[in-house]
Every structure is written in C-alpha cells, then in structure tokens.
N, C-alpha and C positions, 0 to 999 in steps of 0.2 A: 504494500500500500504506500503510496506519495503522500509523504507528510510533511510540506515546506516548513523551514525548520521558523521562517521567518514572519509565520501566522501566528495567530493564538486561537482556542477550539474551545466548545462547551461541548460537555459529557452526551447534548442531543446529535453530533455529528456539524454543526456548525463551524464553517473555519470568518475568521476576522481578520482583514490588514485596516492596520489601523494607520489613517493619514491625517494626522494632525488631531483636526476634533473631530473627524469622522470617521466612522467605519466602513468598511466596504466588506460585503457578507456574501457567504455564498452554503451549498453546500460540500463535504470530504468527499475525497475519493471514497473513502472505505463507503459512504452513505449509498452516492451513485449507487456502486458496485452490489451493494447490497438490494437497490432498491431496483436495479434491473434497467431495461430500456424505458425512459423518462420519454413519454407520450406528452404533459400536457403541466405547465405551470399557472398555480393562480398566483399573479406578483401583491403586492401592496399598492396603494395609491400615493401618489408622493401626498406629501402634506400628513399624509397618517402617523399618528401617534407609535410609536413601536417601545412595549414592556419588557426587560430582562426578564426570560423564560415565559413568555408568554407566546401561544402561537400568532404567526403575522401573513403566514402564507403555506400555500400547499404547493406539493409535487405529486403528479401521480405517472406513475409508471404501468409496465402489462402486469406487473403482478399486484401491485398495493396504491395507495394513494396516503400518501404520510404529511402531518402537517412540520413546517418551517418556524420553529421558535428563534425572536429576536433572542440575539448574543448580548446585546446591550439596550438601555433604555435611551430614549432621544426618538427624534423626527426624521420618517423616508423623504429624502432628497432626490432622491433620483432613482430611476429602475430599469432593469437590461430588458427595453421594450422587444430585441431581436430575441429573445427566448417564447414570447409568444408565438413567430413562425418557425423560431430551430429548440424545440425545448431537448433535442438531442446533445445541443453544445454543455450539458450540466456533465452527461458521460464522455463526451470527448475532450473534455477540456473545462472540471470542473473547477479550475484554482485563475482561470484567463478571462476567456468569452465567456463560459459559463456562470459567471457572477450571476450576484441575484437584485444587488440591490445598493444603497450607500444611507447610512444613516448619520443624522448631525448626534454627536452624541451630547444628551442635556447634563448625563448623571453620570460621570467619571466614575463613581465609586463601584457600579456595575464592570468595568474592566478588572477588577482586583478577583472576581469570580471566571474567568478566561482560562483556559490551562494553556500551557508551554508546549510546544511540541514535545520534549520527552513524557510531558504528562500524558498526553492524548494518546500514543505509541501503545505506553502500559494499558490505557484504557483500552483498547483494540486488538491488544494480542490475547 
C-alpha cells in the first residue's frame, strides 16, 4: 500500500496535505483498494460547513457505497468537480487527480487528532 510519508490520515482511511490553513483531502490507497472500482462520488458543496469525524461525503463503488468523514473541522472551498465524470481517478490516482476536496481549516486543534504516516502503516497492517 502507498502511504506518502508527507500526509497525515485519520483511522476512517482519510489522507490530509495540509497547505497553510487549508487542507486538501482525499481518500488512501488502502480505502480505494478496499472499496473496489469507484463508480460514483457525492462531493460536498463549497461553502458547506465540514465537522472532524463527521461524514461530509460519499463514494460508492461495485461492491459498497461508504461515507467520507471530514479529517478536520472548517469550511469546503473548493471541490474536484472532474470526479463527477472520472470518479475512477480516486483508484488510479488516489493521492493526485483523485482528491476530493480543500477545506479552510477554522479549528486547528482538530489536526492534533491526524496520524503520521508510520501511525496509519500500523493501523493497516
């Protein structure tokens, strides 16, 4: 499993790069991989409120339909509108094209709950 060492992940398969005061989200490889050929994204709306551990969106694939919990609390800024025609870019390239989304982050003190990449590793093996 690809686990860029220079993300941070929450225990639901969520990875975060985090650029300045914002985060940019998506889902793990391991999640993909798990969740099979991804048919069909529901994104968030910008403007929408987004909770740490709360869900903010869904992916569904041939086998499941799973929901997307924000990594952090704060506001969607913007969203990978090209996933609504290629929802396949989350398995071909879930850490690039396949992002999900960018949140402004309101409430710093939700990144202190992020695991490291060696965290996330253990949690997957």
């Amino acid at each position: 499993m690809n686990v860029p060492d220079e993300l941070r992940y929450t225990a639901d398969h969520e990875w975060v790069r985090i650029e300045g005061n914002r985060a940019r989200v998506g889902i793990t490889d391991y999640a993909q991989d798990a969740l099979g050929d991804i048919v069909f994204v529901q994104l968030p709306e910008p403007g929408a409120p987004a909770t740490a551990g709360a869900a903010f969106s869904e992916v569904e694939s041939t086998k499941s339909v799973s929901d997307v919990y924000a990594p952090v609390t704060g506001t969607v800024i913007e969203v990978n509108d090209e996933l609504s025609d290629a929802p396949q870019r989350l398995n071909e390239d879930p850490y690039g094209e396949g992002w999900l989304c960018v949140i402004e982050i309101t409430d710093a003190s939700t990144l202190g709950d992020l695991l490291d990449a060696a965290a996330y590793r253990k949690l997957i093996e």
